[in-house]
Jmol script that loads the backbone (N, CA, C; Angstrom):
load data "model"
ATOM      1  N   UNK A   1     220.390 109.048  80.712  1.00  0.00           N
ATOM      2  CA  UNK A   1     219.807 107.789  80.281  1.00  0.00           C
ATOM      3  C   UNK A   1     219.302 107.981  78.854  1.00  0.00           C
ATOM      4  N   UNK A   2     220.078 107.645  77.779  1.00  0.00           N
ATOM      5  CA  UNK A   2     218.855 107.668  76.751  1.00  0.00           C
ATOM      6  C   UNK A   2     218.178 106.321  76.261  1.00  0.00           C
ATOM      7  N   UNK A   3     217.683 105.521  77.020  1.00  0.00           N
ATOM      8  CA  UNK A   3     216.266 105.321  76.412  1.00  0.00           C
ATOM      9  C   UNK A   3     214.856 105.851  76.892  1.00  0.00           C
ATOM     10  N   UNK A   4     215.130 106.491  78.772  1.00  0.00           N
ATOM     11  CA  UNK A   4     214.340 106.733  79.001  1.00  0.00           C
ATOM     12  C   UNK A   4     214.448 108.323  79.864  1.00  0.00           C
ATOM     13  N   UNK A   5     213.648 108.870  79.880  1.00  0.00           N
ATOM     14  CA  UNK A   5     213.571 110.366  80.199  1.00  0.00           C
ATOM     15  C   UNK A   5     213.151 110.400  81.708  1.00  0.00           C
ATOM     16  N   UNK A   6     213.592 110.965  82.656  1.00  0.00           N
ATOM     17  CA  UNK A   6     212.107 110.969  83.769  1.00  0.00           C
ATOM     18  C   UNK A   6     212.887 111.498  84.907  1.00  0.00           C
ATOM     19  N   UNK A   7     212.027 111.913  85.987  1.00  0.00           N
ATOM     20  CA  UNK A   7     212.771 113.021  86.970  1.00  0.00           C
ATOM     21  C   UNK A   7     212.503 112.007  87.911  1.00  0.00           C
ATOM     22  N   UNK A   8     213.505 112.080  89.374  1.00  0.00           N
ATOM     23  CA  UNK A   8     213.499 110.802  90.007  1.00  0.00           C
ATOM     24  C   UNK A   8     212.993 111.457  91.668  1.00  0.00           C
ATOM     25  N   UNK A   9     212.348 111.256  92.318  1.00  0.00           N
ATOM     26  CA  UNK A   9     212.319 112.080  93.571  1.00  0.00           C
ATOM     27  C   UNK A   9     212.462 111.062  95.171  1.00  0.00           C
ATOM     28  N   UNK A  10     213.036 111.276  96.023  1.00  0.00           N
ATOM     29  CA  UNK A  10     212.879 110.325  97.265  1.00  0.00           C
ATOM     30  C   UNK A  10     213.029 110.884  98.396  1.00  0.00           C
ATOM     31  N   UNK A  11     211.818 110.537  99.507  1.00  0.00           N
ATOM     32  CA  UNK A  11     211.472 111.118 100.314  1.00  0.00           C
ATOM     33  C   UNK A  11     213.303 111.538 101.279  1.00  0.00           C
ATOM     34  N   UNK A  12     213.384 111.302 102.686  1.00  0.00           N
ATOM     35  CA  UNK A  12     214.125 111.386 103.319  1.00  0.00           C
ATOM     36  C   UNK A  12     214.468 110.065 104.356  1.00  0.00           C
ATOM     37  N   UNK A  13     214.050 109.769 104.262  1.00  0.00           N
ATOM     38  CA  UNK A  13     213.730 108.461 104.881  1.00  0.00           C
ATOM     39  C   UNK A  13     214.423 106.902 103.350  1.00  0.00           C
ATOM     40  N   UNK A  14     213.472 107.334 102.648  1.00  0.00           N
ATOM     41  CA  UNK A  14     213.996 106.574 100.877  1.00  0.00           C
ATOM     42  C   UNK A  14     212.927 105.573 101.618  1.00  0.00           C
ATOM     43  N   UNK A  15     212.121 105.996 101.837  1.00  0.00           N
ATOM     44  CA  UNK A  15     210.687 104.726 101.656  1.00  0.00           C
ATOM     45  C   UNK A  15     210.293 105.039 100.727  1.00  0.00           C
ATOM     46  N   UNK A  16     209.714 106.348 100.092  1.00  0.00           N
ATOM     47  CA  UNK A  16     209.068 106.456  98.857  1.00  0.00           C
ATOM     48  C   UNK A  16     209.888 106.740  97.729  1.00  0.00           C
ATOM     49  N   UNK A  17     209.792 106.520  96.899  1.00  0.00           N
ATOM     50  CA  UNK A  17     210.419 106.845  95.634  1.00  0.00           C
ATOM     51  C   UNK A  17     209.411 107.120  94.711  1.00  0.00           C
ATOM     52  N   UNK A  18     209.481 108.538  93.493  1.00  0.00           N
ATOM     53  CA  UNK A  18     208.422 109.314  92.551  1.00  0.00           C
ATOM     54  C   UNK A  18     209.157 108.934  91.545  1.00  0.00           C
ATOM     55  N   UNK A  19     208.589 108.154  89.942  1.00  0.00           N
ATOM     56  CA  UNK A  19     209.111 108.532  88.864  1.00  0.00           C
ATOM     57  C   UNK A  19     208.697 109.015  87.978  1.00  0.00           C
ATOM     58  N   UNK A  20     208.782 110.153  87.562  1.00  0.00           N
ATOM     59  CA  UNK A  20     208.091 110.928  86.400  1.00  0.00           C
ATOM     60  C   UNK A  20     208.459 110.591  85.039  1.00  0.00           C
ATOM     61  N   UNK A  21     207.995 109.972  84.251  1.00  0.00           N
ATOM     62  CA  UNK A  21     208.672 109.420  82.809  1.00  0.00           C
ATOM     63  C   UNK A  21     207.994 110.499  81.624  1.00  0.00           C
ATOM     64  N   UNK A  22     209.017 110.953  81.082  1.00  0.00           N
ATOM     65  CA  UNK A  22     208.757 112.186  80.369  1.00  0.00           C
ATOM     66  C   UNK A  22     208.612 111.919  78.983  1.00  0.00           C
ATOM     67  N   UNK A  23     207.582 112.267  78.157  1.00  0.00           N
ATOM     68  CA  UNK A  23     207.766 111.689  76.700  1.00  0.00           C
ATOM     69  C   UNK A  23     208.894 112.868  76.008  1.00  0.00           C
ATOM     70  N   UNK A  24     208.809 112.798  74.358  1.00  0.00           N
ATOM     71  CA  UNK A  24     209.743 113.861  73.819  1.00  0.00           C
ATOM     72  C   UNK A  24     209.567 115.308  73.950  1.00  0.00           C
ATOM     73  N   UNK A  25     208.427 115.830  73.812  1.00  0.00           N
ATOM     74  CA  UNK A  25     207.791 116.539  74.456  1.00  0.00           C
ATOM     75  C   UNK A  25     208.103 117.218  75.966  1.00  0.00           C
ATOM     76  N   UNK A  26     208.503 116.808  76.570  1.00  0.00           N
ATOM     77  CA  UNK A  26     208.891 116.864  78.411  1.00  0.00           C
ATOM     78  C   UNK A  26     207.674 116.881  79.137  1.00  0.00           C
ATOM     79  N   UNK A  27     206.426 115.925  78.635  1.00  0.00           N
ATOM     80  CA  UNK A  27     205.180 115.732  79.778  1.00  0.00           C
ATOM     81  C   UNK A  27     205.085 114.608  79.870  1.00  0.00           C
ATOM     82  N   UNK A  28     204.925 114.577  81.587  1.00  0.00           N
ATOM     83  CA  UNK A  28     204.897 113.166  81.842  1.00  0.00           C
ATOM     84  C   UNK A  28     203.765 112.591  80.996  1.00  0.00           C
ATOM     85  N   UNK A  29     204.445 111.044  81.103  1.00  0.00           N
ATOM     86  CA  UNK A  29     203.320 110.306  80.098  1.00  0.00           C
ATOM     87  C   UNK A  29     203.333 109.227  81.050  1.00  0.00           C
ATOM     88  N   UNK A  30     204.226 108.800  82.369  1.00  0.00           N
ATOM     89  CA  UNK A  30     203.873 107.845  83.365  1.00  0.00           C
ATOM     90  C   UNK A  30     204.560 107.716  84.412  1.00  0.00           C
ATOM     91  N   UNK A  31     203.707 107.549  85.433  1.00  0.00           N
ATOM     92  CA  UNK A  31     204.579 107.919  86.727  1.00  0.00           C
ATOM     93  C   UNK A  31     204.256 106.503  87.496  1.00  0.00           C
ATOM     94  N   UNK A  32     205.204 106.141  88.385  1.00  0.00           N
ATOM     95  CA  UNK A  32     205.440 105.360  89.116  1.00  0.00           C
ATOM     96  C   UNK A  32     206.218 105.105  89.998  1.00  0.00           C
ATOM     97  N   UNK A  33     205.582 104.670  91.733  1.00  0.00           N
ATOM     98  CA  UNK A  33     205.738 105.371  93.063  1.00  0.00           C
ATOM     99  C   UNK A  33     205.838 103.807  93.214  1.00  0.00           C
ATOM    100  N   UNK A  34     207.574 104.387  93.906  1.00  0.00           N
ATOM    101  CA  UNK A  34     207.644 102.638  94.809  1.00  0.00           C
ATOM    102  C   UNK A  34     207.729 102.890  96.615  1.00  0.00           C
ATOM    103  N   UNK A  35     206.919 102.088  96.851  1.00  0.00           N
ATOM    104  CA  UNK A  35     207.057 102.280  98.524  1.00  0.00           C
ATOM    105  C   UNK A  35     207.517 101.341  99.365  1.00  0.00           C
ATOM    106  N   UNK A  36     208.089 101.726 100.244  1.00  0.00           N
ATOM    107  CA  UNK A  36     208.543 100.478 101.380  1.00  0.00           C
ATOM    108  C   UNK A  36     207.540  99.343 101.245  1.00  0.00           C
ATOM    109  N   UNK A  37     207.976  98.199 101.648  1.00  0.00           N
ATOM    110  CA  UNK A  37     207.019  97.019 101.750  1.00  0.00           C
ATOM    111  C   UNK A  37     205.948  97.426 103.033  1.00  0.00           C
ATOM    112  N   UNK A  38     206.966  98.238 104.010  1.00  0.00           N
ATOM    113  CA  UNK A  38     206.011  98.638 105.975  1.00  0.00           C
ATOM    114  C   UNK A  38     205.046  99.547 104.860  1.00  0.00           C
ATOM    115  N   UNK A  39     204.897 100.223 104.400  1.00  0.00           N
ATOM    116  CA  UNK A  39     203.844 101.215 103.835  1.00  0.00           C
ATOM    117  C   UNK A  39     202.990 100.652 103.033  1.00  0.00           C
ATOM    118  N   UNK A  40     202.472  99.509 102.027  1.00  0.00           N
ATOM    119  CA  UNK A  40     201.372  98.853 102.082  1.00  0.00           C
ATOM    120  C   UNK A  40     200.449  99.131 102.341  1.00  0.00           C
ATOM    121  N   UNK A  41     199.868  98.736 103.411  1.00  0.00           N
ATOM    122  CA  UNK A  41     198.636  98.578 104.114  1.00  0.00           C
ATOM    123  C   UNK A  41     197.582  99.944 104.167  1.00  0.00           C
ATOM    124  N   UNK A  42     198.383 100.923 104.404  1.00  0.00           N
ATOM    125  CA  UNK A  42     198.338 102.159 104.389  1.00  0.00           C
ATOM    126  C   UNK A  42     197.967 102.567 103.218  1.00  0.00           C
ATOM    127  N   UNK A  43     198.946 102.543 102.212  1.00  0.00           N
ATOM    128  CA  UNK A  43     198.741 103.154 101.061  1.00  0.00           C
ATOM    129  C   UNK A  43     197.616 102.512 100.204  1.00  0.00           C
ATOM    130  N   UNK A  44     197.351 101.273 100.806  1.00  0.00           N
ATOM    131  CA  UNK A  44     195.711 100.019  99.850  1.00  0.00           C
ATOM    132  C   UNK A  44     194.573 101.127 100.566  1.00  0.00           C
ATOM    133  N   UNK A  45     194.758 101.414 101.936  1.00  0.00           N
ATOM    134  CA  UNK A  45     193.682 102.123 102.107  1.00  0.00           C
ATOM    135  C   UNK A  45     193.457 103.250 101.827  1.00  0.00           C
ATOM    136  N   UNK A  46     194.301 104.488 101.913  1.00  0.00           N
ATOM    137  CA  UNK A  46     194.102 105.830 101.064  1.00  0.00           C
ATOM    138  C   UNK A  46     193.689 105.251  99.745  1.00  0.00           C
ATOM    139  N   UNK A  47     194.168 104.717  98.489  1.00  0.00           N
ATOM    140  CA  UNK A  47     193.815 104.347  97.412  1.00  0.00           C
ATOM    141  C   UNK A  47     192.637 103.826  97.368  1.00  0.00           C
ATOM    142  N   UNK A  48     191.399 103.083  98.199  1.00  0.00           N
ATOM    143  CA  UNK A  48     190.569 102.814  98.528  1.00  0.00           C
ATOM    144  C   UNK A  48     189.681 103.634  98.661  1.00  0.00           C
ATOM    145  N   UNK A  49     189.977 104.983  99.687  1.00  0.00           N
ATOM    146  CA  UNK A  49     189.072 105.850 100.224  1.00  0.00           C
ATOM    147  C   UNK A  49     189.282 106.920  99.167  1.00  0.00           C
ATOM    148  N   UNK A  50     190.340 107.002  98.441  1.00  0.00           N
ATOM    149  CA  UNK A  50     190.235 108.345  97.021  1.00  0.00           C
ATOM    150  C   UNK A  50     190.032 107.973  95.720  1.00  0.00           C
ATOM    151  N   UNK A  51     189.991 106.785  95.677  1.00  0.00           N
ATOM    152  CA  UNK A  51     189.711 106.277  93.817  1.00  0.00           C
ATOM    153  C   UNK A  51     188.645 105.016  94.202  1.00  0.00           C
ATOM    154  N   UNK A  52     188.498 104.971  92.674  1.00  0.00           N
ATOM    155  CA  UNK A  52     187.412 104.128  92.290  1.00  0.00           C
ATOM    156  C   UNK A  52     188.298 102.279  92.357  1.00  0.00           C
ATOM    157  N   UNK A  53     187.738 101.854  93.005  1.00  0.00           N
ATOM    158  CA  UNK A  53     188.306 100.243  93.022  1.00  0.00           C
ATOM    159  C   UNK A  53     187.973  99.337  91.514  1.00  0.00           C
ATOM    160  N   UNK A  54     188.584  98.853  90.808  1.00  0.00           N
ATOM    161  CA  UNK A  54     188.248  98.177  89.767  1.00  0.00           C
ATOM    162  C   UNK A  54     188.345  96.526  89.835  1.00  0.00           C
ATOM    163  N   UNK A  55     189.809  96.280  90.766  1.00  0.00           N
ATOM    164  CA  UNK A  55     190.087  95.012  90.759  1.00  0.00           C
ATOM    165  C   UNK A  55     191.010  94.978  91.877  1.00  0.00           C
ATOM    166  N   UNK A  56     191.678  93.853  92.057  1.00  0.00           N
ATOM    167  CA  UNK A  56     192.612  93.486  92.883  1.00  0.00           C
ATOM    168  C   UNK A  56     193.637  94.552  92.876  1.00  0.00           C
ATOM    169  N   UNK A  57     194.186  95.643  93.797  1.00  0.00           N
ATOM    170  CA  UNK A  57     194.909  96.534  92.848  1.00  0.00           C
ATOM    171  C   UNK A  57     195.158  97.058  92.158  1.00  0.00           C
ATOM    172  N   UNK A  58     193.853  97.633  91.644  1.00  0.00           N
ATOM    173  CA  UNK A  58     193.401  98.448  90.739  1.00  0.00           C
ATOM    174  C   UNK A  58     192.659  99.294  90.867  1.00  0.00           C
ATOM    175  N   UNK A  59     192.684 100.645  90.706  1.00  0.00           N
ATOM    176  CA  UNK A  59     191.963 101.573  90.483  1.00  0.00           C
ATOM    177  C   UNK A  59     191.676 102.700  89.584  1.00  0.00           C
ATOM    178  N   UNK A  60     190.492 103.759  89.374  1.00  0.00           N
ATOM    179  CA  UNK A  60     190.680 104.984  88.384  1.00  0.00           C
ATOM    180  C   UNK A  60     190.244 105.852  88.938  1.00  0.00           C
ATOM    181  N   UNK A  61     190.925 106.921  88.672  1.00  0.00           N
ATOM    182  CA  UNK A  61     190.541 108.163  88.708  1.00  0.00           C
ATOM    183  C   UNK A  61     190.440 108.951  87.768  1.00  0.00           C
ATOM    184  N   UNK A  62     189.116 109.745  87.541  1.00  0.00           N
ATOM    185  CA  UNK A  62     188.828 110.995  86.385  1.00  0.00           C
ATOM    186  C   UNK A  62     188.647 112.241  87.020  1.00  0.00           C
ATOM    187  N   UNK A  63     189.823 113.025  86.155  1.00  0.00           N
ATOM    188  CA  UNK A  63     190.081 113.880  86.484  1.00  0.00           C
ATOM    189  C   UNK A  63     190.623 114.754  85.261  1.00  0.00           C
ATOM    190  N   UNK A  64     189.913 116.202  85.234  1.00  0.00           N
ATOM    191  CA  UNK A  64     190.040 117.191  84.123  1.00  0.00           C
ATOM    192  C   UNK A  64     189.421 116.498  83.246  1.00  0.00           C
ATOM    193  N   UNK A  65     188.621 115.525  82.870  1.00  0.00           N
ATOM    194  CA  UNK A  65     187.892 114.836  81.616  1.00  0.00           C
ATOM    195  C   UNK A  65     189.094 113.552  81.007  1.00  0.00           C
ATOM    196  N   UNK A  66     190.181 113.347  81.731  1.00  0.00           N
ATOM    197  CA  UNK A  66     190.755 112.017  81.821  1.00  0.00           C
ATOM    198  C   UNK A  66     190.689 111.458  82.405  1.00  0.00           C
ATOM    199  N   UNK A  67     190.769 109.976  82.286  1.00  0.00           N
ATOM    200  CA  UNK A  67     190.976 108.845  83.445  1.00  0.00           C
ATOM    201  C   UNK A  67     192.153 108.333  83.251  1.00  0.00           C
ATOM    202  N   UNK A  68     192.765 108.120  84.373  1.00  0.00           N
ATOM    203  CA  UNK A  68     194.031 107.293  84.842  1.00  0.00           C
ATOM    204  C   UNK A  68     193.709 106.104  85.590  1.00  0.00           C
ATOM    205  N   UNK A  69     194.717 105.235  84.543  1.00  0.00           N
ATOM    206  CA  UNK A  69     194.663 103.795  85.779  1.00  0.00           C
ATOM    207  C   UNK A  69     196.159 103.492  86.697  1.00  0.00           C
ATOM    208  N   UNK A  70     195.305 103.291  87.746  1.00  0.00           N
ATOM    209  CA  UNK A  70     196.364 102.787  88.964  1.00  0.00           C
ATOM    210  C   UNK A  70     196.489 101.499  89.399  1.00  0.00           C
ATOM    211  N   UNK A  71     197.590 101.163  89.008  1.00  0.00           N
ATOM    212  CA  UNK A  71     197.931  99.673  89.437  1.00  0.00           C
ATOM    213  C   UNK A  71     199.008  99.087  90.105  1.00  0.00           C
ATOM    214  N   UNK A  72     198.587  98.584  90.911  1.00  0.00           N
ATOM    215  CA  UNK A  72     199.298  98.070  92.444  1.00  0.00           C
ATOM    216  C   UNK A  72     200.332  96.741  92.279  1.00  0.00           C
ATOM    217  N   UNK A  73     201.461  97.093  92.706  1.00  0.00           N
ATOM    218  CA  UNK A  73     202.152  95.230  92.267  1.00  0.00           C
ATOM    219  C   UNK A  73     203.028  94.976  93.477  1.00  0.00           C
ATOM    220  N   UNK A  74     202.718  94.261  93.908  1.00  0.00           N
ATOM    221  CA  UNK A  74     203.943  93.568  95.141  1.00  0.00           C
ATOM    222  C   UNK A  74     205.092  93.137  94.715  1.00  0.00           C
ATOM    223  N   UNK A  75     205.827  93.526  95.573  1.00  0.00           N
ATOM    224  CA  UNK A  75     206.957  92.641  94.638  1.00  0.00           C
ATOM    225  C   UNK A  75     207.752  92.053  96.628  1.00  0.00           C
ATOM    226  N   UNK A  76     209.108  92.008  96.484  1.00  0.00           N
ATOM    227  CA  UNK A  76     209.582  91.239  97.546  1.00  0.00           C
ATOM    228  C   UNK A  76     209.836  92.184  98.961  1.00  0.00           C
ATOM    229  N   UNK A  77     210.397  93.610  98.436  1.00  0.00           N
ATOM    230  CA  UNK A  77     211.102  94.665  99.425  1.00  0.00           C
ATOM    231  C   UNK A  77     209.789  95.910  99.003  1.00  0.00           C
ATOM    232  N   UNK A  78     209.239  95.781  98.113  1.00  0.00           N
ATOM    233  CA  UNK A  78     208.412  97.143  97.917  1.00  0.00           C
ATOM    234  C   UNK A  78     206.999  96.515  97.600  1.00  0.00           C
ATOM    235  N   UNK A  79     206.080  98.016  97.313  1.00  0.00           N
ATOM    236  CA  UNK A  79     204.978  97.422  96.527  1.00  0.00           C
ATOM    237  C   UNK A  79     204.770  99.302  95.696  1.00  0.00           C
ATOM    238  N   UNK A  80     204.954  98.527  94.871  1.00  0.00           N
ATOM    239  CA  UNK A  80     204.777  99.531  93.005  1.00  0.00           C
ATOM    240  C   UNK A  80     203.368  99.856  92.798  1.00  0.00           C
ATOM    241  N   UNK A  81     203.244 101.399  92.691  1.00  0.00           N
ATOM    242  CA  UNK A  81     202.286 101.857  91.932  1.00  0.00           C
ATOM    243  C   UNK A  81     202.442 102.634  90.569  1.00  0.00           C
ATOM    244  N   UNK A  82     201.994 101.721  89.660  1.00  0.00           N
ATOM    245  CA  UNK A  82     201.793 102.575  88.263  1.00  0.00           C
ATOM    246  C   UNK A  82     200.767 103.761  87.698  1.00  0.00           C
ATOM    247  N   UNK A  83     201.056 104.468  87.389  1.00  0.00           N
ATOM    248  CA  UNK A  83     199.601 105.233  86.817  1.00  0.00           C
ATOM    249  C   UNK A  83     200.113 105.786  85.593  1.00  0.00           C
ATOM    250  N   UNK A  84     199.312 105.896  84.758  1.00  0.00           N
ATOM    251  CA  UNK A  84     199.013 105.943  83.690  1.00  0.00           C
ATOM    252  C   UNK A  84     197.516 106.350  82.901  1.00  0.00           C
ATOM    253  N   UNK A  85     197.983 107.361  81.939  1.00  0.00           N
ATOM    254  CA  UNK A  85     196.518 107.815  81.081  1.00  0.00           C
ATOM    255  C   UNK A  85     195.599 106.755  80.486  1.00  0.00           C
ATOM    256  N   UNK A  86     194.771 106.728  80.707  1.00  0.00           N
ATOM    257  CA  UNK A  86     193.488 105.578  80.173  1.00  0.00           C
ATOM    258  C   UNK A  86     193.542 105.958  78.096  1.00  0.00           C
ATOM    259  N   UNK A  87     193.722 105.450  77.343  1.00  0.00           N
ATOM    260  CA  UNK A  87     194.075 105.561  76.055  1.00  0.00           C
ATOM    261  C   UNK A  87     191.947 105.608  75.566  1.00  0.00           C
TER     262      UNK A  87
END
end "model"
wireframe off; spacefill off
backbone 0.3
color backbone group
């Protein structure tokens, strides 16, 4: 792919899907986890009970003296989590 860099991972099942997006460098700079639509519910509540809630689908975590934001998106067959370094 060249516009974008990133290592692709999926469970066994292919409910989850990992994307590691790699800058030039080769460190991730953003990852984003798509899950079955059945996994939802589940995954609002772990995200609940391990990070900080900000908003509707939203959360942060600080960690090593960074914060990352996590953000939740529904869509029709999945629901998308982004994360990303807090700038």
């Amino acid at each position: 792919n060249s516009k974008f860099c990133y290592l692709k991972y999926s469970d066994d099942e292919e409910n989850q899907t990992f994307l590691f997006f790699l800058g030039a460098d080769s460190v991730c700079n953003h990852m984003r986890i798509i899950y079955d639509r059945s996994l939802r519910n589940q995954k609002i509540k772990d995200l609940d009970t391990l990070y900080l809630k900000t908003g509707e689908n939203m959360w942060t975590e600080k960690r090593d003296g960074k914060e990352y934001i996590i953000q939740g998106t529904d869509e029709k067959w999945s629901f998308i989590l982004n994360i990303d370094q807090k700038n």
